[in-house]
N, C-alpha and C positions, 0 to 999 in steps of 0.2 A: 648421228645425234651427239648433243654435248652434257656430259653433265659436270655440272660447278666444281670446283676446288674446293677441297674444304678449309681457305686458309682463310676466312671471315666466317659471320654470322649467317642463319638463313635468314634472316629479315635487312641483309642488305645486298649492295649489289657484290658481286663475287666474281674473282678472277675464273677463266673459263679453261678448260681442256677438252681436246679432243683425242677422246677414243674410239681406233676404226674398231668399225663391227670386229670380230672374230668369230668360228665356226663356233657354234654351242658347246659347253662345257659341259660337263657333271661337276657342280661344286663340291670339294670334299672338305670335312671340317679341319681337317692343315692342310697346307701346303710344301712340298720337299723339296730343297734342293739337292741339283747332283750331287750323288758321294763325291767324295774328291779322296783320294789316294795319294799317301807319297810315294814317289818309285824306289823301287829297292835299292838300297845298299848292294853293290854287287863286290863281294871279295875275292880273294883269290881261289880259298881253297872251298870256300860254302856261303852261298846268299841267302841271307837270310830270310825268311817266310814275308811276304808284301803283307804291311800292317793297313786295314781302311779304319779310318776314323768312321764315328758314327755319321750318321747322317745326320742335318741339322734342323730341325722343324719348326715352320715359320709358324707362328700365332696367324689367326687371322686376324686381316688387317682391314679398316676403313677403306683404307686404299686397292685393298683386292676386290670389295663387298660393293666400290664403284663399276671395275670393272666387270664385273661379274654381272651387275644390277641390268648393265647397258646391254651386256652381252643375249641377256636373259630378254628384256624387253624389245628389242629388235628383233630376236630369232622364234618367237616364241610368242610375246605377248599383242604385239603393234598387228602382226598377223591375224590373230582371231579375235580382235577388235572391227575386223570390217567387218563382219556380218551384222553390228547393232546399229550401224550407222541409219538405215532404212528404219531402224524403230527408235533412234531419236530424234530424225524428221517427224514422227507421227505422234510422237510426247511433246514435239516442241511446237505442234499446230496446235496440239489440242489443249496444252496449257496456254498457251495467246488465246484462241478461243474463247477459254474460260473466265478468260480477263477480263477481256471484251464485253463478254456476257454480264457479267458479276457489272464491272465499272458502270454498262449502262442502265443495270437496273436498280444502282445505288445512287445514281443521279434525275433516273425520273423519281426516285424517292425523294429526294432533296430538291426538285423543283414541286412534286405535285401531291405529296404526302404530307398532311398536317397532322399532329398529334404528338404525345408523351413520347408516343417509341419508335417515332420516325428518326432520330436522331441514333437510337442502338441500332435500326436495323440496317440506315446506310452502311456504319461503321462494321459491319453484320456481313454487309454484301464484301465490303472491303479487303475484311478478311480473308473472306471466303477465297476471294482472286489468287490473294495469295499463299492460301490452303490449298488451292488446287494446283499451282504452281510447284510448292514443294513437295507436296506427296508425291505428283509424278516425277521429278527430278530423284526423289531420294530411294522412290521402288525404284526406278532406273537402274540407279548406282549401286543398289544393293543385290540386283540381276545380275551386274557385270563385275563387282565385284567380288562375287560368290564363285567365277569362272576364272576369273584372271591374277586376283591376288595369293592365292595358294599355290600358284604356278611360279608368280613374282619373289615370296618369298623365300623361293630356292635358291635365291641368289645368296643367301648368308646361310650358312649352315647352321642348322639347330634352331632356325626361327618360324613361329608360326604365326600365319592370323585365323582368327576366333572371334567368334560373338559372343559366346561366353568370356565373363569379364573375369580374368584373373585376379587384377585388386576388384575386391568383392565389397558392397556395399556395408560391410561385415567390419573389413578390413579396414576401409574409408574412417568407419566412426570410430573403430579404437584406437586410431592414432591421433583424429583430432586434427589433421590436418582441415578441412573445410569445417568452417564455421555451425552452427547450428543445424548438424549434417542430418543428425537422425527426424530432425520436424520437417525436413524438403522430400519435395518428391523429386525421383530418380529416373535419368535417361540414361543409357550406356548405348555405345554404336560401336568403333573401332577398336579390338583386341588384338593384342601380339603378345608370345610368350615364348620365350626359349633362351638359351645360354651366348653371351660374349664372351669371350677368354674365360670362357670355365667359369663365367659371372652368372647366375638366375638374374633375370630380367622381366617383368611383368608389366603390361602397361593397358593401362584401362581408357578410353575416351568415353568422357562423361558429363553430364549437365545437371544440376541442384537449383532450382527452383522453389521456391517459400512462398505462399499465398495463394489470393486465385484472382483472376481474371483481370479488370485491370489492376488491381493488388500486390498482381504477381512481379517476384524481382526474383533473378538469375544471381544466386550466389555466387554460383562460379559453373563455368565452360573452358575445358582443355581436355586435358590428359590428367591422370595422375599413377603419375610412374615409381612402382616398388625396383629396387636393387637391393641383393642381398649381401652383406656387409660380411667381413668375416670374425665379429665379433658381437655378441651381443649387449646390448646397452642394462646400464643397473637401473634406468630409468625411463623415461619421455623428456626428448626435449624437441620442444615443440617451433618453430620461429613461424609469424605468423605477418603478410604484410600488411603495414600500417591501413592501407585501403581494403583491405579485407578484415580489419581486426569487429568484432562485435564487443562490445563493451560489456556487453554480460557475461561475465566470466564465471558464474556459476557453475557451468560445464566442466570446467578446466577446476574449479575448486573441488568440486566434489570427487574429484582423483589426484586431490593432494598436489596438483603443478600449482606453481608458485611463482608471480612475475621475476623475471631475472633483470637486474639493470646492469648494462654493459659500458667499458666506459670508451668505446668509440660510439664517439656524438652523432657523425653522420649515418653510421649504423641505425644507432636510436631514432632517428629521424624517421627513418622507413619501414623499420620492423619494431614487434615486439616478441617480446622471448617471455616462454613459460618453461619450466625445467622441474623434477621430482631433485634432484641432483643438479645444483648449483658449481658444485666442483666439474664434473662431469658436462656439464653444457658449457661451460668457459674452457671446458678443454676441446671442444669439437667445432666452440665456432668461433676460428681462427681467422686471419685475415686472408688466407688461401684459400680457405674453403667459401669465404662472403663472394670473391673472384670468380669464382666456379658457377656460384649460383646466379653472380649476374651475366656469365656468359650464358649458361641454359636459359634467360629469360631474354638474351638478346637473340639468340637464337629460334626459337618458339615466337619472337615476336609479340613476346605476351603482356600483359598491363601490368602485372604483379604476379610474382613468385611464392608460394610459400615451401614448408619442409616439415619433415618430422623426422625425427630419429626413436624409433621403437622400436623393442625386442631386438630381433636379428639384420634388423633394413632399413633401408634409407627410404623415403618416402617424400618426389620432388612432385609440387604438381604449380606449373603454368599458366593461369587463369588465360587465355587466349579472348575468349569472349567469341570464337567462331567454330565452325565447323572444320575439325582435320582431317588429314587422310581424306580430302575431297578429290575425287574424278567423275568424271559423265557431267559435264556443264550441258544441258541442253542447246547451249546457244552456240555450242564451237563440236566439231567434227568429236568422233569418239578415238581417233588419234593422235590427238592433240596434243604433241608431246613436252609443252608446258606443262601439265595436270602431273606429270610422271615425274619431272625435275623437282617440282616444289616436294612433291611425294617424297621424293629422295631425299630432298634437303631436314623435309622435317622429323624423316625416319633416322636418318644419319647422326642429327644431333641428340638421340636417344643416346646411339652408342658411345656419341664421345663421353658420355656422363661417366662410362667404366673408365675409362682414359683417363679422366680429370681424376676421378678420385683414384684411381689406378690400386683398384683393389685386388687385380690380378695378380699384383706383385706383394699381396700383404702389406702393404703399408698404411700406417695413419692417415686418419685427416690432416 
């Protein structure tokens, strides 16, 4: 199997590597290398005692967390995947079936149906198709990935996945990253939580929704990823992207943030900045750290970025506008070891975010 280099974005194409399988590992959270010794001094009359230096402890690395991923899904995961293969032939008749069914009963609607509500019910039938189409694909994936991704994530030590969402809809609205968070209604699907270089990491996948029916508009779909900082902030400072921004700012007045005007133009162009501490948000968002955030959003392959800086954490969230951490396509094998690359790719770029800010090392923004 190949997985990508990480010397690009996941949303382009990418230099490739190959690593041979290996026999399974137990991952441990470092890795050692050999002691190394210098040989004794030998003198005439007495040699003195062989000094070993300590041993040296490697951080984990993106780079072990590939090999390890590969090692792991090869020996381990690709294996006890054949047994679903026979039940998503029979998810994937029975969603075509339903298609079928729904499509032709929404077209004798539209030829031989007159009245007010023949127009909702095609539209009715429509749906329906492709209601039945998702619910089976996504009971699916949530069958095999209740069996397979807790196995997966042993490939990185100290990380889990969870349906409970760690950034907590709690957490969402007191940072203020997504817009009029607390009036949407709430979906969460993909959890992971556990430590990078001694980092807390928490990442929630989630969808926010406002209105009903056709009404309804998708505030935002992605991720939104806590990192815990090693400093806490005097304030909120909030960046928000320009195609995300709600003009109603009432939210953000009534907890005292305050527009910030920055004076790179092209910055202003795409973001707005709220801040309690003006001093404090011109000092965090530097022209290093603008870099960071447009590589996580080239990465995620996302329409727009936003951020918050609260209490003790960083708070990035991705608007994607799709489904993550997606495996079990009805329409391709349950093998299928593309669904596992992109996996990787978009899990990976999670961890480079401790990287970028490299807060393992205690340093600033």
């Amino acid at each position: 199997m190949t997985i990508p280099s990480l010397g690009g974005n996941g949303g382009n194409s990418l230099n490739k590597i190959h690593i041979n399988p290996v026999p399974e590992i137990n991952p441990a959270l470092q890795i050692q290398q050999s002691d190394v010794s210098p040989a004794p001094v030998v003198q005439q009359e007495q040699a003195p005692p062989v000094v070993e230096q300590n041993s040296v402890k490697k951080e984990y690395s993106i780079e072990q967390f590939r090999a390890d991923y590969e090692n792991m899904l090869v020996n381990r995961i690709l294996p006890e995947l054949a047994q679903y293969e026979d039940e998503r032939k029979k998810r994937l008749a029975g969603a075509v079936a339903g298609a079928i069914i729904c499509g032709i009963a929404a077209l004798l609607v539209l030829l031989f149906v007159d009245g007010k509500g023949s127009g909702d019910l095609f539209w009715g039938l429509i749906a329906a198709a492709f209601g039945i189409w998702y619910w089976l694909k996504k009971s699916f994936e949530k069958k095999v990935k209740q069996k397979v991704l807790p196995v997966l994530m042993r490939a990185i030590p100290g990380f889990y996945w969870q349906q409970t969402p760690p950034v907590t809809e709690k957490d969402i609205s007191a940072c203020k990253i997504i817009p009029v968070a607390d009036k949407c209604r709430k979906t969460f699907d993909d959890c992971f939580i556990g430590d990078y270089r001694k980092v807390p990491v928490a990442i929630s996948e989630c969808e926010y929704e406002i209105g009903n029916g056709n009404n309804s508009t998708t505030v935002f779909q992605g991720v939104v990823i806590r990192i815990k900082m090693n400093k806490e902030f005097e304030g909120t400072t909030l960046i928000r992207a320009k195609k995300a921004y709600n003009k109603d700012k009432k939210d953000l007045e009534k907890i005292g943030l305050k527009e910030v005007k920055l004076e790179d133009t092209e910055f202003n162009k795409q973001y707005v900045v709220f801040a309690h501490d003006q001093i404090e948000s011109r000092y965090l968002i530097t022209t290093a750290f603008m870099e960071r955030l447009k590589r996580i959003q080239l990465a995620f392959n996302a329409k727009h970025i936003s951020c918050s800086f609260y209490g003790d954490s960083v708070y990035i969230a991705p608007h994607t506008g799709k489904d993550l951490f997606s495996l079990c396509s009805l329409v391709k094998p349950v093998d299928n070891q593309e669904q596992f690359i992109v996996l990787f790719e978009e899990f990976v770029s999670i961890l480079e975010l401790v990287d970028h800010f490299k807060l393992d090392k205690k340093l600033g923004l």
